[in-house]
C-alpha positions in Angstrom: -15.3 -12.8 -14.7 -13.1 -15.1 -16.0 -10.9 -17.3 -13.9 -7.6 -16.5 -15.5 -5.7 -13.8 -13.4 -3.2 -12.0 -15.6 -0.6 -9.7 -15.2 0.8 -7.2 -17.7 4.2 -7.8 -18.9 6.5 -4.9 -19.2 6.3 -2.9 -21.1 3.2 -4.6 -23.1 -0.5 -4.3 -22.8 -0.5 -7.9 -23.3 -1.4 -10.2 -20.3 0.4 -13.3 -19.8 -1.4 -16.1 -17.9 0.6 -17.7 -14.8 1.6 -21.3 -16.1 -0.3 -24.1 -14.3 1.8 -26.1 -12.0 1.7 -30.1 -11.4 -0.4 -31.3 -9.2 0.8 -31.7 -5.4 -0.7 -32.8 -2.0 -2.4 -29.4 -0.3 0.6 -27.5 1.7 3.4 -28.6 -0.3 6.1 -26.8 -1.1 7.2 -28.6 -4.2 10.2 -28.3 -6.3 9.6 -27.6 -9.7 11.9 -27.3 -12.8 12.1 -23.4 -12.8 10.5 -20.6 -11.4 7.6 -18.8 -12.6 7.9 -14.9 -12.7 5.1 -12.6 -14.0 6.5 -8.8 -14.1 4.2 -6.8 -12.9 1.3 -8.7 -11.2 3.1 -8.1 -7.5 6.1 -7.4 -5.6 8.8 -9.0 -7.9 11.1 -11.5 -5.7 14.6 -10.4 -4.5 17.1 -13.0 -3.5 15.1 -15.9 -1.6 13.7 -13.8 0.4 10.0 -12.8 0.5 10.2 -8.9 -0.3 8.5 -5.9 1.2 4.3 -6.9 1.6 2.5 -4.0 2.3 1.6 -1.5 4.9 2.5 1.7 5.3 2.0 4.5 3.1 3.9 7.3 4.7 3.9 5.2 7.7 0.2 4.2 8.4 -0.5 1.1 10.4 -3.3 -0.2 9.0 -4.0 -2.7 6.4 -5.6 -2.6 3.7 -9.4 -2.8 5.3 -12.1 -4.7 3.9 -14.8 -2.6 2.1 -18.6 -3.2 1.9 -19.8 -6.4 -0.3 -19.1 -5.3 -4.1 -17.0 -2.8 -3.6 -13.0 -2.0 -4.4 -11.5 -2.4 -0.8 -8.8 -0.5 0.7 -7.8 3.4 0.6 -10.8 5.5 -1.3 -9.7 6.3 -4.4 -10.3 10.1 -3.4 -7.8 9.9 -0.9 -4.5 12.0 -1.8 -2.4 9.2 -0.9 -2.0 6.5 2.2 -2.2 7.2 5.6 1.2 7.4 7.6 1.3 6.6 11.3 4.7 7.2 11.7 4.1 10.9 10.0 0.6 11.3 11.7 0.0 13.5 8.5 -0.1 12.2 4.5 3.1 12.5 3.1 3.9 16.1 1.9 3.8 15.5 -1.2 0.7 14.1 -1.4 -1.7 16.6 0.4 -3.7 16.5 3.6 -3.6 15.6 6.9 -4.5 12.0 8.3 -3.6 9.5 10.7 0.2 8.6 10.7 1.0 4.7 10.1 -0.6 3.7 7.2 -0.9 -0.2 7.3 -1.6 -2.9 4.9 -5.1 -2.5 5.3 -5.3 -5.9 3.9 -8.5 -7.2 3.9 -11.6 -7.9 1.9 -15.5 -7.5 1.8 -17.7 -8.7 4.9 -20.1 -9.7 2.1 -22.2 -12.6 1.5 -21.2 -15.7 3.6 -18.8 -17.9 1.9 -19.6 -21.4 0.2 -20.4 -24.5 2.6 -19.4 -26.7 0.3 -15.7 -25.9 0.8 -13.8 -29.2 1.2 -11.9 -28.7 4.6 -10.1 -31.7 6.6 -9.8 -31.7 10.2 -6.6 -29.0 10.7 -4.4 -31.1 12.5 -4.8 -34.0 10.3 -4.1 -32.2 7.1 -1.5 -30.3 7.9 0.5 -33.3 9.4 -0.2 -35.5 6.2 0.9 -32.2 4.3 4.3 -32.1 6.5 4.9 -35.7 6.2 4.8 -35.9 2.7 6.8 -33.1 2.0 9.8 -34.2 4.3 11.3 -36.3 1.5 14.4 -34.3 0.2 13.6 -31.8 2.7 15.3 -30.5 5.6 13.4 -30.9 8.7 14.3 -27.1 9.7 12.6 -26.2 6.1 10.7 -23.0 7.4 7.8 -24.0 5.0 7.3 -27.2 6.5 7.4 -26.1 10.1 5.2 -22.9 9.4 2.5 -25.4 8.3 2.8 -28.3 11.4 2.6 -24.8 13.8 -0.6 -23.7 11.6 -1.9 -27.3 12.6 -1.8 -27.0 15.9 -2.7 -23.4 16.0 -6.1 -24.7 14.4 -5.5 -23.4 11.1 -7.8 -24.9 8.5 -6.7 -24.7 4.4 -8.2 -25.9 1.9 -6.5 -29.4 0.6 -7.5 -27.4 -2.8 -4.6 -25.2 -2.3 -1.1 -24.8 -2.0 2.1 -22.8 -0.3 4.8 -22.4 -2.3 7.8 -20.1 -3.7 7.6 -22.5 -7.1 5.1 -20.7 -9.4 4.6 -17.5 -7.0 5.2 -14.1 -8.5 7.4 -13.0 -5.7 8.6 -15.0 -2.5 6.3 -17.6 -1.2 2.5 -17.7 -2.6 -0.9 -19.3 -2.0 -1.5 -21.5 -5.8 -4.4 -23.3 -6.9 -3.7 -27.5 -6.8 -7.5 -28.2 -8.1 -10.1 -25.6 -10.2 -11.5 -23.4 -7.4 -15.4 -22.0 -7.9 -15.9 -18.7 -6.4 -17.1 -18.3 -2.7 -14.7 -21.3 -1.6 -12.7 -20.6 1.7 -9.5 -20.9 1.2 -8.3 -21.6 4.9 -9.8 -20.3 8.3 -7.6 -19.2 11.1 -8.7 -18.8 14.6 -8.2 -15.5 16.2 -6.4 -17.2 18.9 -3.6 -17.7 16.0 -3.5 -14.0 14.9 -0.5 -12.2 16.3 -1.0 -8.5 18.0 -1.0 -7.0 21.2 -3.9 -9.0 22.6 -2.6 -12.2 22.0 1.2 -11.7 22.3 2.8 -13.3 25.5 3.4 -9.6 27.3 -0.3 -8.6 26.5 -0.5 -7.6 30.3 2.1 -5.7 30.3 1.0 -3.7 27.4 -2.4 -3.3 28.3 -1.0 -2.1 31.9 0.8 0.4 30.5 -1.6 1.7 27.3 -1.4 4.8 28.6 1.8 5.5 28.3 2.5 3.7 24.7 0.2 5.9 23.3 1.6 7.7 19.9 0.6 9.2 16.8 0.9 6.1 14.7 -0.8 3.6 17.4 1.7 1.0 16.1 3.5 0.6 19.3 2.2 -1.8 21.7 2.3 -4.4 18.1 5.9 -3.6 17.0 6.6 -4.0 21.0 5.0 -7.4 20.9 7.0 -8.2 17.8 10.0 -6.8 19.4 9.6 -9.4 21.8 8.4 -12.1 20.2 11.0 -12.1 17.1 13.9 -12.5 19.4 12.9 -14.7 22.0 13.9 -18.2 21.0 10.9 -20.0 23.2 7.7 -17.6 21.1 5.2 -19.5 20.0 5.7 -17.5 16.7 8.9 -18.5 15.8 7.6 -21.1 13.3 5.8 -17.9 11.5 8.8 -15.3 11.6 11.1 -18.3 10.4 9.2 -17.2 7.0 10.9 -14.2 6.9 14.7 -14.9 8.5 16.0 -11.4 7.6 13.9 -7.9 7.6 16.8 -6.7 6.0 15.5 -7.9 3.0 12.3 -5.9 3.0 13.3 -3.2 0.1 11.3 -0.1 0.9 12.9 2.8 0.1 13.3 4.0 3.7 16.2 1.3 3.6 17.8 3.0 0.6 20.6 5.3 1.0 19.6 9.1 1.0 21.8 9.7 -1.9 20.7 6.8 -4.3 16.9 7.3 -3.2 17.2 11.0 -3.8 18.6 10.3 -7.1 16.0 7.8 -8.6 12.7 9.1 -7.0 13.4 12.9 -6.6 9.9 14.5 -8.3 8.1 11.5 -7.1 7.7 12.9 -3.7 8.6 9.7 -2.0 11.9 11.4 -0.2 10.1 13.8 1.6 7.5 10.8 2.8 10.5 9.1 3.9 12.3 11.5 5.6 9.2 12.2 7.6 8.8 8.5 8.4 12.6 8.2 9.3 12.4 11.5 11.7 9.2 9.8 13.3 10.8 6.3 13.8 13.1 7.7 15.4 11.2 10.1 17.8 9.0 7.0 18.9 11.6 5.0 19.5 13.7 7.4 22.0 10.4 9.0 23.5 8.2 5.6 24.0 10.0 2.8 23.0 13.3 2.9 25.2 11.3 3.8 28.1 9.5 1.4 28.1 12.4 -1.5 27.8 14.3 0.2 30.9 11.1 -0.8 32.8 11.4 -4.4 32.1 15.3 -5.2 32.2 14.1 -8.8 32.3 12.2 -8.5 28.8 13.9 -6.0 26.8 17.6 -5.2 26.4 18.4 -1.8 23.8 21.5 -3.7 22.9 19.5 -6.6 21.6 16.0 -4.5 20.6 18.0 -1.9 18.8 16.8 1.4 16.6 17.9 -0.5 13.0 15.6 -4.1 14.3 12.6 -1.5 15.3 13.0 0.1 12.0 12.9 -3.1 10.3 9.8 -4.7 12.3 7.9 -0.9 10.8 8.8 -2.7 7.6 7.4 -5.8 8.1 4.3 -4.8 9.2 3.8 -1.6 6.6 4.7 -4.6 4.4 2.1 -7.4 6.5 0.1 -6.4 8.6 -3.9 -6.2 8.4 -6.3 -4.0 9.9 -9.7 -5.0 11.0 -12.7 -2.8 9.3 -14.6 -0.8 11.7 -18.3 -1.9 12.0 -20.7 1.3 10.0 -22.4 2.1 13.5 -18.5 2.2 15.0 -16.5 4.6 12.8 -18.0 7.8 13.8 -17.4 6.8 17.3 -13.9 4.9 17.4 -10.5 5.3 16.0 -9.2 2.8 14.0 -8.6 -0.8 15.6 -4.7 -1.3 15.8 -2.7 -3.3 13.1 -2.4 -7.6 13.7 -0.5 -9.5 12.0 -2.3 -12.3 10.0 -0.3 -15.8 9.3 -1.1 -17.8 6.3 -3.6 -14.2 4.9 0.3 -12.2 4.7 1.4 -15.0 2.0 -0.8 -14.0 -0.6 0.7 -11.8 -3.5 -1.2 -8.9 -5.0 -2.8 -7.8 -8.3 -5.3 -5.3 -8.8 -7.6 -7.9 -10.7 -7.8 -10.0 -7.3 -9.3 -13.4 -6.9 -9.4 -13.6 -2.8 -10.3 -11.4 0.1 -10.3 -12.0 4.0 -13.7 -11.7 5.6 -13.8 -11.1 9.1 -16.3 -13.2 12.0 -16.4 -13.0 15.9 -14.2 -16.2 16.4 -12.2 -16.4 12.8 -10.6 -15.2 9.5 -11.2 -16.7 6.4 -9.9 -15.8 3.1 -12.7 -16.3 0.4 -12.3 -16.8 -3.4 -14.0 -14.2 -5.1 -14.4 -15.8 -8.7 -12.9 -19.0 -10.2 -9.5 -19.8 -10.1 -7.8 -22.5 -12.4 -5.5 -25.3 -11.5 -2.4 -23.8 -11.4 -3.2 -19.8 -10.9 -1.6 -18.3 -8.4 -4.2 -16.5 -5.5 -4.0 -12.8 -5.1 -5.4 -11.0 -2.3 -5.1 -7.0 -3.1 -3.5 -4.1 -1.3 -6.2 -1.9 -2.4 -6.4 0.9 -4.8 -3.1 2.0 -4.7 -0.9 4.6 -7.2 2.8 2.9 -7.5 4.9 6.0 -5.6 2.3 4.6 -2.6 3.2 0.5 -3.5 7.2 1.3 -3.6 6.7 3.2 -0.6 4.7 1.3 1.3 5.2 -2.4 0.4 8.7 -1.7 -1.9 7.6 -2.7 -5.5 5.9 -1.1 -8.2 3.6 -2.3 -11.1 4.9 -1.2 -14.6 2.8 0.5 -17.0 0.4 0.2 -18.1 -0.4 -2.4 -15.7 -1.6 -0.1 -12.6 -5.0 1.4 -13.2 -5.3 3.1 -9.9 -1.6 5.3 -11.0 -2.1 8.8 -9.5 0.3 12.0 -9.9 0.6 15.0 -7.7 1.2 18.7 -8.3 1.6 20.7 -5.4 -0.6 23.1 -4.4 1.7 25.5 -4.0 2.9 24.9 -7.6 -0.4 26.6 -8.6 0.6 29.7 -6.5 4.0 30.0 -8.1 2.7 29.2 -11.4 0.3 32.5 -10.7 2.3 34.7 -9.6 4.8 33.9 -12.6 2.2 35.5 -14.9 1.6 38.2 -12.9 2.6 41.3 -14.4 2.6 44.0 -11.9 3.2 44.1 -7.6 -0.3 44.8 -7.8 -1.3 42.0 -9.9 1.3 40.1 -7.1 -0.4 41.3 -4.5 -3.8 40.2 -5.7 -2.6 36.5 -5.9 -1.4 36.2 -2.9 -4.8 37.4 -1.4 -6.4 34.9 -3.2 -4.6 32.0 -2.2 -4.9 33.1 1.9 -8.5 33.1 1.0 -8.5 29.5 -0.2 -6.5 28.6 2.8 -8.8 30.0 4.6 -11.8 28.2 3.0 -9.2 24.8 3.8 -9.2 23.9 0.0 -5.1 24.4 -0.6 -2.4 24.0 1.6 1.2 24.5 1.9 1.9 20.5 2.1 -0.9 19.9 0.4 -1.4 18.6 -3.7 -3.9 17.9 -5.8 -4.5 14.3 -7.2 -4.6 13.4 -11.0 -5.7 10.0 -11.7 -5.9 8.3 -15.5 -9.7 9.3 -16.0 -10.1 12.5 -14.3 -8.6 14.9 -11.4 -9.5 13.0 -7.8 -9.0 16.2 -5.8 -11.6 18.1 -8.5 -13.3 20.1 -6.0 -9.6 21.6 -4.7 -8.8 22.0 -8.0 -11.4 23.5 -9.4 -12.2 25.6 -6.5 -8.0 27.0 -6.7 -8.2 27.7 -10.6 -11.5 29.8 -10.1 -10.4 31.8 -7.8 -6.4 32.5 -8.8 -8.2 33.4 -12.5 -10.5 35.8 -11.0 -10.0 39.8 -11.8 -9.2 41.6 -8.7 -13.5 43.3 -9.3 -14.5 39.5 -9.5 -12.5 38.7 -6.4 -13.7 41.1 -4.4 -17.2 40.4 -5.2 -16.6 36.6 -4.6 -15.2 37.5 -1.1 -18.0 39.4 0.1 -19.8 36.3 -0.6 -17.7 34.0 1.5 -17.3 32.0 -1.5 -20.8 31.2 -1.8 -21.9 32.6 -4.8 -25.0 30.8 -6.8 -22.8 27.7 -8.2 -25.2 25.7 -9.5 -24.7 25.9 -13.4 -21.1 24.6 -12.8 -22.1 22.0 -10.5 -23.7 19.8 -13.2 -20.6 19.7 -14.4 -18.2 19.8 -11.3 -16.6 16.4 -12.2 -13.1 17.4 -13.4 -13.1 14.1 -15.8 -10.5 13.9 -18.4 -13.3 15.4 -20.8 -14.2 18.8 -18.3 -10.9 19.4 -18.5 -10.4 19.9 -21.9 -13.5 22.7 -21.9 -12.1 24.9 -19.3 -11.7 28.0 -19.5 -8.9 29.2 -21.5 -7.3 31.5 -18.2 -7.6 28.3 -16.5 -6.0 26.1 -18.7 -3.2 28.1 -19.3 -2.9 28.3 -15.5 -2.9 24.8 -15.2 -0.6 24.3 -18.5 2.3 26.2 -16.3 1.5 23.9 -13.1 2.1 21.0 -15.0 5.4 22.3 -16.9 7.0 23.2 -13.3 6.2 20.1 -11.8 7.8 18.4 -14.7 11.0 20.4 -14.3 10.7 18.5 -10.8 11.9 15.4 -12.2 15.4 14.1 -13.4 14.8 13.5 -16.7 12.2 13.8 -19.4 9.5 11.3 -20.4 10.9 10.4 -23.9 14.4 9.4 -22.3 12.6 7.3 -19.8 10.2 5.2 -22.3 13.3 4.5 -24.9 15.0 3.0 -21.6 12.0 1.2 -20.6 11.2 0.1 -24.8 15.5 -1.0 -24.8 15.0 -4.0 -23.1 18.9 -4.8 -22.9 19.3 -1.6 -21.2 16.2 -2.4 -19.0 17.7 -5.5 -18.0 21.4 -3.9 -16.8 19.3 -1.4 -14.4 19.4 -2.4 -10.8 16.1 -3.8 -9.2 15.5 0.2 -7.1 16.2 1.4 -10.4 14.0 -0.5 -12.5 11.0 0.2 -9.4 11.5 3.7 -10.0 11.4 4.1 -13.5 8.1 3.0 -13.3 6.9 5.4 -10.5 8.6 8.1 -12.9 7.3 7.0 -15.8 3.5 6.8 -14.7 3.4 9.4 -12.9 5.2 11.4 -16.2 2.5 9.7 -18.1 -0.4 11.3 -16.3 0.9 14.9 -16.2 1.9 14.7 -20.0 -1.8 13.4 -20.5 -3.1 16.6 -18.5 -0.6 18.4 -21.1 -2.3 17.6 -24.0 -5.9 18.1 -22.4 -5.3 21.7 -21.6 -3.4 23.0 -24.5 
């Protein structure tokens, strides 16, 4: 693979290169002469502050997690959407029941050792020559510079081949190349002593005392307690790494958005209804788990100070931050998931789906491993995972315009597929018939009432509900009853060869099946606010483009890929 990481610009297949930037001492944030912003590649930058990371798709508290060596890490492309701890199910709208937080499962491959090679300084050597030499010009409470003298003496090693830095960063702060970078280099290590969770938090006993009673359906509380606690006590040890991010306010997910203005710009995308859930579920572990557990300890917790709006915000930060450690093979059958950590120095890289980096995980470290060349100059991305942009907005508050996301998804409701059926029905009997078929698919656990299937670019990802639902709803009420002696286990095997519902089986299907899916699609196109044509001129008028507010601009392009998809689907089964 080439070296050169490229993002889309809107509204253009091209890619646009991110410029090189001059040549500093490792660590330094250094001033340059403007800014460098790539639309597209990553979260875009709001204000000065870093916006929304990742974590959190419906209000899941896990990271992305590191996948075997040579494969896509993250959330299974088959999945219907991200895990949501807070909901303890997907997110209505997206089908399926799961786990409740879901997390930036940031993390990468446990593959092949990285290079030896790797130029790495003693830690505390480094980073004070990096501090000292950046304190020209500079305030001596510049968060930058003290986040790196605290990585020092946490025993964080990086890379003198490497930088920190807002200047040439897609959004916020960033991780840039200051020398050519081979692949298999480390790019820091960071002791596990210097990751932040509930084990190494300075109430750890506390927590661990009283597990029990913190359980809950996300299994994010004992962390956001810790953070809790350690954000607003002025003596942490972590108050060098939250000084990174001085206001959560500035996290833009669309659970801070008012109900009116998100309704309004993402109603069809079925991010409200996540939301909602999320808020409702916030709010429920906070009164039910949360409080109880601060009028216990009076001397460490005071409601007043660790409020419902700062827990709220610290579910942000670490749907937007926070990693999750990949079960071991032997352990997943066996274990749930390990809880969410926050990760310093790892949550500073931006993401693209053409990543150059991931984190590999050892008994005593982290280390965050190139995973081709990078050029002088090139930002380093780490990636979220595979990740549709109504999941992105939600979970880490940006979206990638098109065509730049290749993992897009849209939904149609299951349900949508029951009303589209019973539309055509022509008689009560005919009604009636449809009905008994869709309690019979419930009952075989392929639809639900929450539930939706999952169209990607190159085929449907939820092809086995899909195809399964279609069957059935176009059988004859003779063919139905034969099926159902059956138990739905009729001799299959001529279809199978050709069970994959790619973009190509889709176009052969059978013309009762088509049509059926023809009238899904249409109603879940009414769904939406406006119509695909209006929303590409906007997005091709780049004046007009330019006068839409940043939520606005985020949403088009949830809208408009999601449109996309279904219009593609359209065409297929006309």
């Amino acid at each position: 693979m080439s070296g050169a990481v490229t993002a889309p610009v809107r509204g253009s297949s091209t890619a646009t290169e991110v410029p090189q930037s001059p040549e500093v001492p490792p660590g330094l944030d250094t001033p340059a002469k403007r800014q460098v912003v790539v639309p597209g590649s990553h979260r875009e930058a709001h204000s000065e502050l870093r916006p929304s990371g990742e974590v959190l798709g419906g209000w899941t508290p896990q990271r992305r997690t590191a996948s075997p060596p040579g494969q896509e890490s993250a959330f299974p492309p088959l999945l219907p959407g991200p895990f949501c701890p807070f909901l303890a199910t997907v997110s209505p709208a997206h089908g399926g029941g799961a786990p409740a937080y879901p997390g930036r499962a940031r993390a990468g491959p446990r593959g092949a050792g990285p290079r030896v090679g790797s130029v790495m300084a003693s830690a505390p050597k480094r980073f004070k020559a990096a501090v000292e030499s950046g304190a020209q010009g500079k305030s001596s409470a510049d968060p930058l510079s003290g986040f790196l003298a605290w990585c020092g003496r946490a025993g964080v090693e990086l890379n003198p081949k490497v930088r920190l830095s807002r200047e040439g960063a897609v959004a916020g702060y960033g991780m840039l190349a200051a020398e050519e970078l081979e692949a298999g280099e480390v790019l820091f290590t960071i002791p596990r002593t210097a990751l932040l969770s509930q084990h190494t938090t300075s109430i750890h006993a506390l927590l661990q005392e009283a597990q029990e009673s913190l359980q809950s359906q996300s299994g994010w509380v004992p962390l956001l307690l810790a953070l809790l606690h350690e954000y607003t006590a002025s003596s942490s040890h972590w108050q060098p790494y939250f000084s990174l991010w001085q206001d959560f306010r500035s996290l833009d997910h669309p659970m801070f958005w008012p109900q009116e203005e998100r309704t309004r710009l993402l109603q069809g995308t079925g991010i409200p209804e996540a939301v909602d859930k999320d808020l409702a579920n916030i709010q429920l572990e906070y009164n039910s788990i949360i409080l109880p557990f601060m009028e216990t300890h009076p001397d460490i917790f005071d409601p007043k100070l660790h409020t419902l709006e700062l827990y709220k915000e610290l579910v942000a930060f670490v749907m937007a931050y926070s990693f999750q450690e990949p079960l071991e093979e032997e352990e997943e059958d066996e274990k749930g998931p390990n809880p969410p950590m926050m990760v310093p120095v790892a949550d500073i890289l931006n993401h693209v789906a053409n990543h150059n980096a991931n984190l590999e995980y050892s008994p005593q470290c982290l280390r965050m491993v190139t995973t081709q060349p990078v050029k002088k100059g090139q930002e380093i991305f780490n990636t979220y995972g595979q990740m549709a942009n109504w999941q992105l907005l939600h979970m880490y508050g940006f979206a990638e315009p098109y065509p730049g996301n290749s993992h897009d998804t849209a939904d149609i409701q299951m349900v949508t597929l029951r009303r589209a059926a019973l539309q055509r029905a022509k008689s009560e009997a005919q009604r009636q018939l449809v009905s008994e078929q869709w309690d019979f698919l419930c009952q075989l656990e392929m639809v639900g009432e929450e539930g939706a299937f999952v169209l990607g670019w190159d085929e449907v990802l939820t092809e086995e509900e899909l195809s399964m639902t279609l069957k059935v709803l176009c059988m004859s009420e003779e063919e139905f009853k034969e099926y159902k002696e059956q138990d739905g286990w009729e001799d299959d095997s001529d279809e199978e060869e050709n069970s994959t519902l790619s973009n190509e089986a889709l176009s052969r299907l059978k013309t009762p099946c088509k049509k059926l899916l023809y009238d899904s699609v249409l109603l879940t196109l009414e769904s939406y606010g406006a119509d695909l044509k209006a929303e590409q001129d906007l997005l091709n008028n780049k004046e007009a483009y330019k006068k839409l507010s940043r939520r606005e601009q985020q949403a088009l392009h949830v809208r408009y890929g999601q449109k996309r998809i279904l219009h593609q689907l359209l065409e297929l089964v006309q």
